[in-house]
ROVO-258348 format. One record per residue (C-alpha): residue in one letter; x, y, z negated. Coordinates in steps of 0.02 Angstrom, whole numbers, plus 50000, padded with zeros to 5 digits. Each point is the difference from the previous one (the first is absolute). Example, Ala and Ser with C-alpha at 12.3 -4.5 7.8 and 13.67 -1.06 7.14 Angstrom:
! residues 2
a506154977549610
s500695017250033
***
This chain:
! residues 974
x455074623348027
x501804997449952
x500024983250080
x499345010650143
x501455014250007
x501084986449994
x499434989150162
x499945016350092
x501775002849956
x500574985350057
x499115000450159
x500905016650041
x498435010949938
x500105014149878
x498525008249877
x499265015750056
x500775008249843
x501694992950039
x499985005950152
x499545017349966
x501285000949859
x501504995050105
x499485009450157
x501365012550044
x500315011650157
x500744987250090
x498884986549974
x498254994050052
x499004984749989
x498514995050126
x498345002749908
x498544990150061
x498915007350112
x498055000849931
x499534985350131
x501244989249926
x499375005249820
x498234997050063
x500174983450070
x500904990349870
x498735009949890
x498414994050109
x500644981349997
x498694989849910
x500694997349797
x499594992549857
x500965006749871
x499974986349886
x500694988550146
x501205012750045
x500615002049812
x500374979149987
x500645000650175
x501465011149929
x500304992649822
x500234985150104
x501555008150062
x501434991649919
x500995010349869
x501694999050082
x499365009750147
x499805014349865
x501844999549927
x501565011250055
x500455005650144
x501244988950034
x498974984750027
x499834993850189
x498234993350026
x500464993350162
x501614988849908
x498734994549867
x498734996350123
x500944988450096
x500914991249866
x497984995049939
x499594991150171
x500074980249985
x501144989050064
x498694994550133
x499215012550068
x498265000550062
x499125012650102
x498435000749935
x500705002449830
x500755012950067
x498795009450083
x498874997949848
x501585006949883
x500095014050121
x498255006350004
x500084999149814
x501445012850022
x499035010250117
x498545001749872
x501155004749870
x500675012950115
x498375008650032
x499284999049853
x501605009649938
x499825010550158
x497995003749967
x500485004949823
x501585012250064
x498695005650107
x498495004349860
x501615006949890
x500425012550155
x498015005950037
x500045002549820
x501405009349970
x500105010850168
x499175016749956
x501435002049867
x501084992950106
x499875014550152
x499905011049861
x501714995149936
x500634997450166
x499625019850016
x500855005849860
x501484991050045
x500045007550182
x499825016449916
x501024994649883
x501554994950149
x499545016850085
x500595010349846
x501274990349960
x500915003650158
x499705017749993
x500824997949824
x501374991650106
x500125014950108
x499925013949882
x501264991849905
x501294998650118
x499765017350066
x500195006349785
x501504992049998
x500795005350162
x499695019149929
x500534995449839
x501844994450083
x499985017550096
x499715009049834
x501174990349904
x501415000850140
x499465020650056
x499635004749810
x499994990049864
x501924995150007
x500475017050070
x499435007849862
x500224988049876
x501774999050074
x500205022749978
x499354997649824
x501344985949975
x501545010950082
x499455015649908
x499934990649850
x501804992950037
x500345019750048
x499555004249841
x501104990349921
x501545002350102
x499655018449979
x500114996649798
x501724988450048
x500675013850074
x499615013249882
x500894987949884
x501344996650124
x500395018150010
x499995003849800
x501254985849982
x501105007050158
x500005018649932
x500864989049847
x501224994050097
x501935005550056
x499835012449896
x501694998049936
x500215015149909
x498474997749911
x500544982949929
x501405004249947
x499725015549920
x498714988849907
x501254987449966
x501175013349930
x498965006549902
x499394984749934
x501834994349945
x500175017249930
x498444996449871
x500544980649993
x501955006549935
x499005011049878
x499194983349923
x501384990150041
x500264993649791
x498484987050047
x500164984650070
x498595001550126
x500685015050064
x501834994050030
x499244988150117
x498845012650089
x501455011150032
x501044984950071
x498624993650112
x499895020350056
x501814999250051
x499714984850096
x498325009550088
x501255015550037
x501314988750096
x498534989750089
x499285020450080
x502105003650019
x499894985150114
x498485004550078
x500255016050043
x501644995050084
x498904989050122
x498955016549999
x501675008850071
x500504989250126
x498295001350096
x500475018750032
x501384994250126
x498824994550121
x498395009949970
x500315017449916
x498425004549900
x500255019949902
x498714992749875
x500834983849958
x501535005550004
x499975015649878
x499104987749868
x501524989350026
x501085012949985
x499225007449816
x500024982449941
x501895001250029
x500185015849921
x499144993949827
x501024985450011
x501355010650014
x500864989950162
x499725011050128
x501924998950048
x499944980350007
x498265002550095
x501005008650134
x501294986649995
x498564986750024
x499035009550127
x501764998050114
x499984983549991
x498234994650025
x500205011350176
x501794990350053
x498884983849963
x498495006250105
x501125004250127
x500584980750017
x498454992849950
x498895010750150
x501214996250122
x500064983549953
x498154995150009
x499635008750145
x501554993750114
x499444979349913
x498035004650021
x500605003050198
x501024983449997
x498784990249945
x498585006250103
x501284996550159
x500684981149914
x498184996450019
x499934990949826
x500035004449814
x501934989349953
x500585007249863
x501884997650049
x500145020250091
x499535005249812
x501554992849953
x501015009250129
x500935015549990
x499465016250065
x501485000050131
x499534981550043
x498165004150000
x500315012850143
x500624989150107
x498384989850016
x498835017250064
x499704994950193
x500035012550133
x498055002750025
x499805004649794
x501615008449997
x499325017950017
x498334997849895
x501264993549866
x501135016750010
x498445009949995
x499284992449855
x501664998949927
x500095019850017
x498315002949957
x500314990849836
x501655008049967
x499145017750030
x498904996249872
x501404998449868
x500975013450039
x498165010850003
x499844994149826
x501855006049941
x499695015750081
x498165003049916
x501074995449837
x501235011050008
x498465013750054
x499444995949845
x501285006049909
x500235014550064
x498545005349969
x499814993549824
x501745008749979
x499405016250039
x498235000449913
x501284995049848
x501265012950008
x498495011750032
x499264995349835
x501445001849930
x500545016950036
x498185005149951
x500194991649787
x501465007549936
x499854990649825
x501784996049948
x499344984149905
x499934994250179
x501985002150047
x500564983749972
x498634990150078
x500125011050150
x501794997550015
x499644982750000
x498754999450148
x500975012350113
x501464984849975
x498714985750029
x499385011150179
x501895002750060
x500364982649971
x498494994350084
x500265013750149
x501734993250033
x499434981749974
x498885004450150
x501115008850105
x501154989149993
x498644983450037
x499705011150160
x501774993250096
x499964981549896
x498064999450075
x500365003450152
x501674987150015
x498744986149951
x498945004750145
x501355003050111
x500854983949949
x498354989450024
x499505006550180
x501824997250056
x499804983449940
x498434997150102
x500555009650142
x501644988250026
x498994986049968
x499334997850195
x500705003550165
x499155013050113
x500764999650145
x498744990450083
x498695011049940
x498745009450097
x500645019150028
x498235007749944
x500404987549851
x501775004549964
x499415017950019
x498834997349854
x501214991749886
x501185013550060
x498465013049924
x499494992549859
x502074998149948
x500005020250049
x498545006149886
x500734986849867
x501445010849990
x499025015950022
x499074995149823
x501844996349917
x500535016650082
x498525009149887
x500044989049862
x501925002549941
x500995008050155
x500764984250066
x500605000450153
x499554980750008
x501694994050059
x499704981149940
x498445001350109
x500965009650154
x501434986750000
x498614985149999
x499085004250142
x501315009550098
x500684982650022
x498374991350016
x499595013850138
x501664998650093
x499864982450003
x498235000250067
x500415014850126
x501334992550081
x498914985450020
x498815010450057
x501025009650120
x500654986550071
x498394992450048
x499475017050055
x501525001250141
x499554984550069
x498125004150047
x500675016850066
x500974990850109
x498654989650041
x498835013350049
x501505009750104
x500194982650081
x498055002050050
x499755014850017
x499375005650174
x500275017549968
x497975007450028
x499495015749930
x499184999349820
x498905012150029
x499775012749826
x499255014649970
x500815014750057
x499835005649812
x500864982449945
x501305003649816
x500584984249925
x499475009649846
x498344993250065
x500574981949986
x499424992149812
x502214995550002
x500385019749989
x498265005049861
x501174998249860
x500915016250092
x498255009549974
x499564996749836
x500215001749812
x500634985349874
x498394993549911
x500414990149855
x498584987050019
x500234997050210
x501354993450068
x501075014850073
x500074994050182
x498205002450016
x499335012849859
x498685012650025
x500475016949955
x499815003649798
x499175014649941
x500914995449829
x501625013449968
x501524992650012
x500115003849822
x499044991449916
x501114982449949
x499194982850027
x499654998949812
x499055014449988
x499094995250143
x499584980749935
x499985005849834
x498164998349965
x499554983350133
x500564996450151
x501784990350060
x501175005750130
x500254983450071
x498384995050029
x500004992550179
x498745010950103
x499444996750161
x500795007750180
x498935012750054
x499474992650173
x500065017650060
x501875001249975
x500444986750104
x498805007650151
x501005007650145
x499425008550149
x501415003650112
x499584990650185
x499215008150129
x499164992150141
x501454999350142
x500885013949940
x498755014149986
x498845004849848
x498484997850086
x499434994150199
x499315015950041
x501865007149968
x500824987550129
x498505003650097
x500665018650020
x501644994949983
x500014991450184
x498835013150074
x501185015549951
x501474990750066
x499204995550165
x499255018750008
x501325010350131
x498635015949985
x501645010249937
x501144997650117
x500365011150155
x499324995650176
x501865001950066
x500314987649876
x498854986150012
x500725000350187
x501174987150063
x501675007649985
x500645007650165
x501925001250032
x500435017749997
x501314998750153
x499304988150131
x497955003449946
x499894977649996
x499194991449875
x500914986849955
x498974981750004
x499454999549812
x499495016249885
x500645003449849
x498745014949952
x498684992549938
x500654986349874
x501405010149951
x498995014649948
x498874991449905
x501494995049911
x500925016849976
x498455004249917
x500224989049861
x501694999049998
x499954986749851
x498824986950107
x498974999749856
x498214997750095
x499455013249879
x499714986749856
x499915005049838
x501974998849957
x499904983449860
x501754995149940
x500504986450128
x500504984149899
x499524980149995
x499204990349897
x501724991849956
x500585018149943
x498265002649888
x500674984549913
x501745008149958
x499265015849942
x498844989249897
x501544990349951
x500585015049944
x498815006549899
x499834982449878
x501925002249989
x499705019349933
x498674991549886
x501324989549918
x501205012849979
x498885011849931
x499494989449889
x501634994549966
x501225013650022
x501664989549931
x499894988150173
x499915015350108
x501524999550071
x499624982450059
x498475003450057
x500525012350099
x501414991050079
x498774986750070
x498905015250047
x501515004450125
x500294982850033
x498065000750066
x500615015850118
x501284992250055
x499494984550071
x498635010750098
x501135011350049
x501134983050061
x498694991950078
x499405016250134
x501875002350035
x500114981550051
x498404998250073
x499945017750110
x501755006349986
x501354987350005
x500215000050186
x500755015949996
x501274997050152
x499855011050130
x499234992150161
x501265013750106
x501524988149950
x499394987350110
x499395010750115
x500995014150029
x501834994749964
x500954986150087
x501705001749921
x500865000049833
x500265018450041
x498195002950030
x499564989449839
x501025014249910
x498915012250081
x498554992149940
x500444997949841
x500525020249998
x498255002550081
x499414991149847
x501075010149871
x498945015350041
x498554990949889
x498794997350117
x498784987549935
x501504992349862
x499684998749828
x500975012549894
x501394994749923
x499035003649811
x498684985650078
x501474989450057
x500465000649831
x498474997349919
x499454985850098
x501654988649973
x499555004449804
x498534991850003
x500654986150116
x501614996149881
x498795001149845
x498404995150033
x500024988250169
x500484982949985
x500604996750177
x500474982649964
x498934984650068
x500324989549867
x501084997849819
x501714994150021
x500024986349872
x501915005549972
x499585017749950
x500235004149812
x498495002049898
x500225020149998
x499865000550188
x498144988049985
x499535012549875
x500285013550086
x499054991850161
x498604998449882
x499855017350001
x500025002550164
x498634999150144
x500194993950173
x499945008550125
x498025005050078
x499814996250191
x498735006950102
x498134991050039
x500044993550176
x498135008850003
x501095015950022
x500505004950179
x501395011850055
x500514993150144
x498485009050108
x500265016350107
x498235000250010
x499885002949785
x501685011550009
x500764984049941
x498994999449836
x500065019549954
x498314997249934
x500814989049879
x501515007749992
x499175017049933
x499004989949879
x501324993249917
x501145014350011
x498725012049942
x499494989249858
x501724999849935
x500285019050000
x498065000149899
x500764989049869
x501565009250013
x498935016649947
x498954989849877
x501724994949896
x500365021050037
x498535002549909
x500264987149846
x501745006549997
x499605010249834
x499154989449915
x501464985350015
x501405015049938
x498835001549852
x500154981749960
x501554996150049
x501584999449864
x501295016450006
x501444984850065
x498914992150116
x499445017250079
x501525001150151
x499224982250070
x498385008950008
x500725016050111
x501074987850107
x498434990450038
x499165015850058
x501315008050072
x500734985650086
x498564987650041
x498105010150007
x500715013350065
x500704991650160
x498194991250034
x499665013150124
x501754998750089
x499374984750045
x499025006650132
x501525004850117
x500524981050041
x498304990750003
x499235012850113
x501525002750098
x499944979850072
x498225007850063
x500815013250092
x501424991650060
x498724985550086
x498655011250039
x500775010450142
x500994992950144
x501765007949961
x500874987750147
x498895003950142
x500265019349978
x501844995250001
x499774990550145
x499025014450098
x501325010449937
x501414992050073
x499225000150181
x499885019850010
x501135005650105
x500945014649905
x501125007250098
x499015011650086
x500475015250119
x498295010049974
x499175004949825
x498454991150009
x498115003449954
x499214983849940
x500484988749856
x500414983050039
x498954984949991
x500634992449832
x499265014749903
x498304997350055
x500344980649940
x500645006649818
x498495011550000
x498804983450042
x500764988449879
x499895014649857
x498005003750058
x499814978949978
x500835002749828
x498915012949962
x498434989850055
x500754984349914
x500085008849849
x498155008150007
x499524983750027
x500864993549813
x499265014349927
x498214993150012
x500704985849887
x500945007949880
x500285018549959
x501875008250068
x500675011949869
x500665015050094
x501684996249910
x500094982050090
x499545007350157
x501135012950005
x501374989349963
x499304987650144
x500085012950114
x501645008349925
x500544981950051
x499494999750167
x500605015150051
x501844999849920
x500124981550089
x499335007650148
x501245017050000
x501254987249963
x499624990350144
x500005014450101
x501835003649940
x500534983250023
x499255001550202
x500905014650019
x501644991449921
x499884985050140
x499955013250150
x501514996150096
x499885017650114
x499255015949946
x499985015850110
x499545017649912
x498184998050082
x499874983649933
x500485008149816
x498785011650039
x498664984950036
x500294992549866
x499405016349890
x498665000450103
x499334982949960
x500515003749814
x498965014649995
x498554991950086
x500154985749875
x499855012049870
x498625009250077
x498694986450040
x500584991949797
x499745015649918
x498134997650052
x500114984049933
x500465003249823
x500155011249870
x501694995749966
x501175015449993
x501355004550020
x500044982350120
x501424989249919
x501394998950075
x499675014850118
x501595006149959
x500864985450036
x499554997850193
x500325017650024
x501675000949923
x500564984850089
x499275007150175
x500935017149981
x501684990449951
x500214995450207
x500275019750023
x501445001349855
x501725005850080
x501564987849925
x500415008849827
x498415002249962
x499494981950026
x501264994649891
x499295010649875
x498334994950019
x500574980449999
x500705002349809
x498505012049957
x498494986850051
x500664983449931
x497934993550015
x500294995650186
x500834981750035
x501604997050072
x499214993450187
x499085018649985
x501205011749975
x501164988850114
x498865002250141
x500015018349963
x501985001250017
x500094987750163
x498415008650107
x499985019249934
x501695002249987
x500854985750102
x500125009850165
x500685016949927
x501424995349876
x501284989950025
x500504980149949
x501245007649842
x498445010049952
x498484986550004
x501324988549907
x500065013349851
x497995000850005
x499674981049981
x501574998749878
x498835013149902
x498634988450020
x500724984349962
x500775008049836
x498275005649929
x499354982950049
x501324990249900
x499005001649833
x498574991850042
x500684985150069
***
C-alpha cells in the first residue's frame, strides 16, 4: 500500500485522505465521477495477477520526489534499439499503470462514503470559517472606535486628573514655600534673635561658629533685600515694599536704604532707556551684532531710523512713566506711613518711648527731604535722556501729522514733569524748540512753494460750502473745541469728562499710561462742509432760480418798457425788465443760500493755518515764528489777487481822454480823487510784502554775498496767473466772475484771521505782541480795500467812456432856445449801463455778487461816467445859457432813468457834475473863489470854465489872473 501512495505521488496523484487534509478554500481537486469508478472497477481482475503485476514495479519508481522517471527511463534503453522490444517494454509499463490505476480505483470505491462525508465537514467547515473571518474583522473595527471614542479618552481624563492631582499637591507645596519667602522681616528678626541666644552661649565652641555663620546669613538677606529695593523703581508694589521697608527698620539702615533706593532709580533710569532705545536698534539693524551694546547712549540714538523713531519715543516715555509712577507711589507711601505713625504716637504717651520716637521722627525728615529733593535730580535724568534722543535725529523731513505727534508726546512729557516736581521743563523746551524751528522752517518753506503752485493753477471756480461752513469744522481747528486729554494726542482729543484737577498721577495711579498710543477716532477727521453747487440741497437751487425769475411783485407800470417822459418814444432796447429784476436783489445773489465765497486754493491756506495753530499750541515757545509764517501765508495771497486782478490799475481815460502833458496832469488829478486806486495804507502794504517776501529776481547772481542767497532762500517768486483764466472778454465782464472769486475769498480769509485774532494774542510773547497788531492793522485789515482797484479795471472796460465823449463833442451847445429833449448820448450811457446790468446778471448765475462788490461796481461806473460827463462838458468849445441849461437837462435825465437802475444813493459823484455845471453861471470874483475852493477839478476843466463862461464878459488882464490862479494850484501835482 505504501509502495502504492508512493507511485501515485509520483504520477501527480494524491490519497483521498491527503487530499481532504490539505483542501483549503481556495483549492479543489477533480474527483472521479462514479462511471469512471465503475469502469476501472468492472474491468476483469485477478487480484493475485494484479498484486505481482505491481511488486514487479521497480523500487526506484517508489523513492523521493525528486527522481525523474522519464531521465531514468531513457538512460535504461540499449544502445541499439529495437522496436519490438520496445513496444513489448511499453505494454509492460501500461500494465503496471493499470494495475496501479485498478487498485487507486478499488482504494477510492472503498473509501468514498467517508470521503463525501469528510468532504462535508470541510465545506461546512470553510463556510464558518469565513463567517469567523467576517465577524472578526467587523470586532475589531468596533474595538478601534471604542478604543479611539472611549477607551483612550477616558483612560486619557483619568491620566490628566491624576497628573491634576498632583500638580494641585505641587502647588499647595509651591504656595507654603512662597508664603516663606521675601519675608525679610521675618528672617531677620529670626536671625536676630537667634544671635541674641547664640551671644548668650557664646563660651562654647560650637556656638562661636553658629553665631559667625549667622552673621554671614544676615549680610547674605542685607544683600538680598537690596535687590528686593531696586525692583520698586520700576514696579511699585505697597506689599513688597512695606516688608522691605520693616526689614530696614530692624536692621536699623533705613537712612542708607533711602540713600540706596536713589540710586537704584538714577540706574533704572539709564538702564530703561537704554534697552528700549538698543531693543529698537536692533529690531531696525535687522541682526543680533553685539557691537550697538557697546555703544553709548548718545551714539546709540543716532542709529533709530525715521519709521521707528516715534514708537521708540513712546515706548521710551511709557517706560520712563513707569519710574517716575513708582517714585511717586514711594513717596505716597510715606506719607501715609508718616501719618498713621505720628497718629500712634500722639495716642501712647509712655515716656519710656521719648527717645526712640525722637529717633524715628529724624529717620522720616531725613527720608522726606531725601525724597523731595530726588523729585528735581529724577526728573534731570529724564530730561537729560529724552534731550539726548530727541537731538539724536533730524525731523525736518518728517511728516507734519508725525512731527505733530512727537510735538504731543514732548508736550504731555513735560506736562508729567510739570506735576511731578514743578519744572517748567526748560532742558526739554530748548531741545525741541530748536528741533521744531528747524523742522518748521523746513516745513514752511515747502509749504510756500505748493501755495504758489496752486495760485499758479488755480482757475478761480467757486468751492461750493455750506452756507453754515466754520473752519472750526475742519479736523485742523478741533484742537480749538476741545479739552487736553492726557492719553490722546491734543490736536485731536475727545472731550474729557475727567476735572482738570485731577493730576496725571492720580489718574494712572492704579493702571493705565498716558502715553499709550491710541487710535484717531475716524470720526474726528470726518468733515461735511461742500454743498452740491453752492446750495445745501437741489430743491433749494430749485427755488432759488424760480423766485428770481418770478416778477409777480412788481408793478404793471413797471414791468413796462420804459417810456421817455418828454418826447413819449421808447427808445430801441428796454431797460425795465432786466434792470428790475436786478434792483430787486440788489446783491445779484440769485437768492442762493449766501456760502462764504472762497477756492479750493484758499481751503488749503485756512487748513494751512490751522496745522500751524496745532504746532504752536502745542508748542507755545515757537509762537512767534509760527505766526510770522502764518502772515507770510496772508501775504502771499493777498500778493498774488493784487497781481493777478489788480495790478493794472492805470486808468484807461489817460489814453483816452488826454492828449497832452497838460491833460496827463488832469488825469492824474482825476485819479487823485481815489477812484478805483489803492489806498495809500495798501500801497504800503503791498511793497512790504514785495521787499520781504517776493523774490523778483530770475536767477542768483553768482557775485552776490552769501547773506543776500540766504535771504533769497527765504523768499518766494513771484505767482503768475493760469492761462485757463480769462479777463480779456467783454462778454464775462472781463473775468468778474473770477475776479469776485478771488477777491471775495481774500476778504473770507481776511475775516477768518479776524476771528483767530484772540487766540494768536493769547500765544504770542508780551515783545512780540506790536508785530501781531501791525499785521492786523496793516495787512488783514486792508484785504477788503482790495476791492476798489480789481473791480474798478471792470468798470473802467465795461462801459464805453470814449464814445459818450465822442457823442458829446458833436452837440451843438450854443443854443438860442431852452430845449425839451435830452440829447442822444444819454440814451447811449443809459444802454451801455442796462448791458452792464445784464452782463452782470448774467455772472451772477456763476458765482454769487456780494452787494458790497456790486455797489462798488456800480459806484465805479457811475463816478467814471459823471466824470466823463464833466470831462464832455470841459471839451465844449461854445456854450450859450440854453445850452447850460441842456446840459442840466441831460444830467437830470441821466440821473432819472439810473436811479431806476440802482439802489445806489446818494449817486456818486452827483455833486460833482452839478457843481461843475453851475460854475458856467459864476460872475468873475466869484469864480476865482470857486477855482481855489474845488481843487478836485483838472487844470483843462476849470480852464475851460475861465475861457467859455467867462471869456466874453471880462477882460484879457482879468482871464490872465483866473488861469494864473489855476496854474498856481496845479503846480503841486506836477
Amino acid at each position: 500500500m505504501q509502495k502504492i501512495k508512493s507511485l501515485m505521488t509520483r504520477q501527480g496523484l494524491r490519497s483521498p485522505q491527503e487530499s481532504v487534509n490539505d483542501l483549503s478554500p481556495i483549492e479543489s481537486f477533480r474527483i472521479p465521477t462514479k462511471e469512471e469508478l465503475r469502469e476501472l472497477h468492472e474491468e476483469p481482475t485477478d487480484p493475485q495477477a494484479q498484486q505481482e503485476i505491481i511488486d514487479s514495479i521497480e523500487e526506484v519508481y517508489f523513492s523521493n520526489d525528486s527522481f525523474d522517471i522519464v531521465k531514468y527511463e531513457l538512460e535504461r534503453l540499449p544502445p541499439v534499439l529495437s522496436l519490438q522490444e520496445l513496444e513489448e517494454y511499453r505494454d509492460k509499463l501500461k500494465q503496471q499503470q493499470a494495475a496501479v490505476s485498478k487498485k487507486v480505483a478499488d482504494l477510492i470505491l472503498e473509501k468514498q462514503p467517508a470521503y463525501v462525508e469528510e468532504l462535508e465537514r470541510v465545506t461546512s467547515l470553510q463556510t464558518g470559517l469565513q463567517l469567523a473571518a467576517v465577524i472578526c474583522t467587523n470586532g475589531r473595527r468596533h474595538l478601534n472606535i471604542a478604543k479611539e471614542g472611549f477607551t483612550q479618552t477616558s483612560l486619557g481624563l483619568l491620566a490628566n486628573q491624576r497628573k491634576r492631582q498632583l500638580l494641585i499637591g505641587l502647588l499647595k507645596s509651591l504656595r507654603t514655600i512662597k508664603t516663606l519667602e521675601e519675608d525679610y522681616p521675618g528672617a531677620i528678626q529670626l536671625c536676630l534673635e537667634c544671635q541674641k541666644a547664640a551671644s548668650t552661649f557664646k563660651h562654647y565652641s560650637c556656638i562661636s561658629e553658629l553665631n559667625s555663620k549667622l552673621q554671614d546669613t544676615l549680610e547674605q538677606i542685607e544683600e538680598q533685600l537690596d535687590v528686593a529695593l531696586s525692583k520698586i523703581c520700576k514696579n511699585f508694589d505697597i506689599n513688597h515694599y512695606t516688608k522691605v521697608q520693616q526689614a530696614y527698620r530692624l536692621l536699623g539702615k533705613t537712612q542708607t536704604a533711602m540713600d540706596q533706593l536713589h540710586m537704584h532709580f538714577t540706574q533704572a533710569i539709564h538702564n530703561t532707556v537704554f534697552q528700549v532705545v538698543l531693543g529698537y536698534v536692533e529690531l531696525c539693524a535687522g541682526n543680533t551684532d553685539t557691537k550697538f551694546q557697546k555703544l553709548q547712549y548718545k551714539d546709540l540714538c543716532t542709529h533709530i531710523t525715521s519709521d521707528s523713531y516715534i514708537p521708540c519715543l513712546a515706548d521710551l516715555c511709557k517706560a520712563l512713566w513707569e519710574v517716575m509712577l513708582s517714585y511717586y507711589r514711594t513717596m505716597q507711601w510715606h506719607e501715609n506711613h508718616d501719618q498713621d505713625e505720628a497718629a500712634v504716637v500722639s495716642s501712647v504717651s509712655d515716656g519710656n518711648n521719648v527717645i526712640g520716637t525722637e529717633e524715628n521722627s529724624f529717620d522720616r525728615n531725613y527720608v522726606k527731604k531725601k525724597l523731595e529733593h530726588g523729585l528735581s535730580r529724577i526728573w534731570q535724568d529724564v530730561q537729560l535722556k529724552v534731550k539726548t534722543y530727541l537731538l539724536g535725529t533730524d525731523l525736518s523731513n518728517f511728516k507734519y501729522d508725525d512731527f505733530i505727534f512727537v510735538l504731543d508726546i514732548i508736550s504731555r512729557l513735560m506736562q508729567v514733569g510739570e506735576e511731578f516736581c514743578g519744572s517748567k521743563s526748560e532742558v526739554l523746551q530748548e531741545s525741541i524748540r530748536k528741533q521744531s524751528v528747524n523742522y518748521f522752517k523746513t516745513y514752511h518753506r515747502t509749504r510756500l512753494e505748493e501755495l504758489r503752485m496752486f495760485l499758479e493753477n488755480e482757475t478761480w471756480e467757486l468751492c461750493p460750502v455750506k452756507s453754515s461752513f466754520s473752519i472750526l469744522q475742519l479736523h485742523e481747528f478741533k484742537f480749538m473745541e476741545q479739552s487736553r486729554s492726557p492719553s490722546v494726542s491734543p490736536s485731536k482729543q475727545p472731550a474729557s469728562a475727567i476735572s482738570s484737577t485731577v493730576t496725571l498721577f492720580e489718574q494712572y495711579c492704579n493702571g493705565g499710561n498716558p502715553f499709550e498710543i491710541q487710535a484717531d477716532s475716524k470720526d474726528d477727521e470726518t468733515e461735511d462742509v461742500l454743498a452740491s453747487n453752492g446750495y445745501e440741497s437741489d430743491e433749494q437751487e430749485k427755488s432759488a432760480y424760480q423766485e428770481y425769475d418770478s416778477d409777480s411783485d412788481v408793478p404793471e407800470e413797471l414791468k413796462r418798457d420804459y417810456v421817455d417822459e418828454q418826447t413819449g418814444d421808447a427808445p430801441i432796447k428796454s431797460v425795465s425788465r432786466e434792470t428790475l429784476r436786478s434792483r430787486k436783489r440788489s446783491d445779484y445773489n440769485l437768492n442762493k443760500v449766501n456760502a462764504p465765497i472762497l477756492t479750493n486754493t484758499t481751503l488749503n491756506v485756512i487748513r494751512l493755518v490751522g496745522k500751524y495753530m496745532q504746532m504752536m499750541n502745542i508748542l507755545k515757545p515757537i509762537a512767534f515764528d509760527v505766526i510770522h509764517f502764518m502772515s507770510q501765508l496772508f501775504d502771499y495771497y493777498l500778493y498774488a489777487v493784487y497781481t493777478f486782478f489788480g495790478r493794472n490799475d492805470t486808468p484807461i481815460l489817460t489814453s483816452s481822454l488826454c492828449a497832452s502833458n497838460r491833460e496827463q496832469h488832469s488825469a492824474r488829478q482825476f485819479e487823485s480823487t481815489g477812484l478805483g486806486l489803492s489806498s495809500s495804507r495798501l500801497r504800503t502794504t503791498l511793497n512790504r510784502i514785495q521787499e520781504s517776501l517776493i523774490d523778483l529776481e530770475v536767477s542768483a547772481d553768482p557775485s552776490g554775498t552769501l547773506t543776500a542767497a540766504e535771504e533769497r532762500k527765504e523768499k518766494v517768486p513771484s505767482p503768475h496767473l493760469s492761462h485757463l483764466v480769462v479777463l480779456t472778454s467783454g462778454n464775462s465782464l472781463y473775468g468778474l466772475a473770477e475776479r469776485v472769486v478771488a477777491t471775495e475769498s481774500l476778504v473770507f480769509l481776511a475775516e477768518q484771521f479776524e476771528f483767530l485774532q484772540p487766540h494768536l494774542d493769547a500765544v504770542m510773547p508780551a515783545a512780540k505782541k506790536p508785530f501781531l497788531q501791525q499785521f492786523y492793522s496793516q495787512t488783514v485789515s486792508t484785504a477788503s480795500e482790495l476791492r476798489k482797484p480789481v473791480y474798478w479795471i471792470v468798470a473802467a472796460k465795461a462801459i464805453d467812456y470814449e464814445q459818450m465823449l465822442l457823442l458829446m463833442a458833436n452837440v451843438k451847445w450854443d443854443v438860442k432856445e431852452i430845449m425839451s429833449q435830452h440829447n442822444v448820448y444819454v440814451d447811449a450811457l443809459l444802454k451801455e449801463f442796462e448791458e452792464f446790468n445784464r452782463r452782470l446778471n448774467d455772472v451772477s448765475k456763476r458765482v454769487r455778487i456780494p452787494l458790497p462788490v456790486s455797489n462798488i461796481l456800480w459806484e465805479h461806473c457811475i463816478r467814471l461816467a459823471n466824470r466823463t460827463l464833466v470831462e464832455g462838458y470841459a471839451n465844449v468849445k461854445k456854450c450859450s445859457n440854453e445850452g447850460r441849461a441842456l446840459m442840466q437837462l441831460d444830467f437830470q435825465q441821466f440821473l432819472m432813468k439810473l436811479e431806476k437802475l440802482t439802489d445806489i444813493r446818494p449817486i456818486p459823484d452827483k455833486e460833482f457834475v452839478e457843481t461843475y455845471i453851475k460854475a458856467y453861471y459864476l460872475t468873475e470874483n466869484d469864480m476865482e473863489c470857486w477855482i481855489k475852493e474845488h481843487r478836485e477839478y483838472s487844470t483843462k476843466q476849470l480852464t475851460n470854465l475861465v475861457n467859455i463862461c467867462l471869456g466874453t464878459y471880462i477882460n484879457k488882464k482879468a482871464r490872465q489872473k483866473l488861469l494864473a490862479t489855476i496854474d498856481d494850484i496845479d503846480r503841486p501835482k506836477r
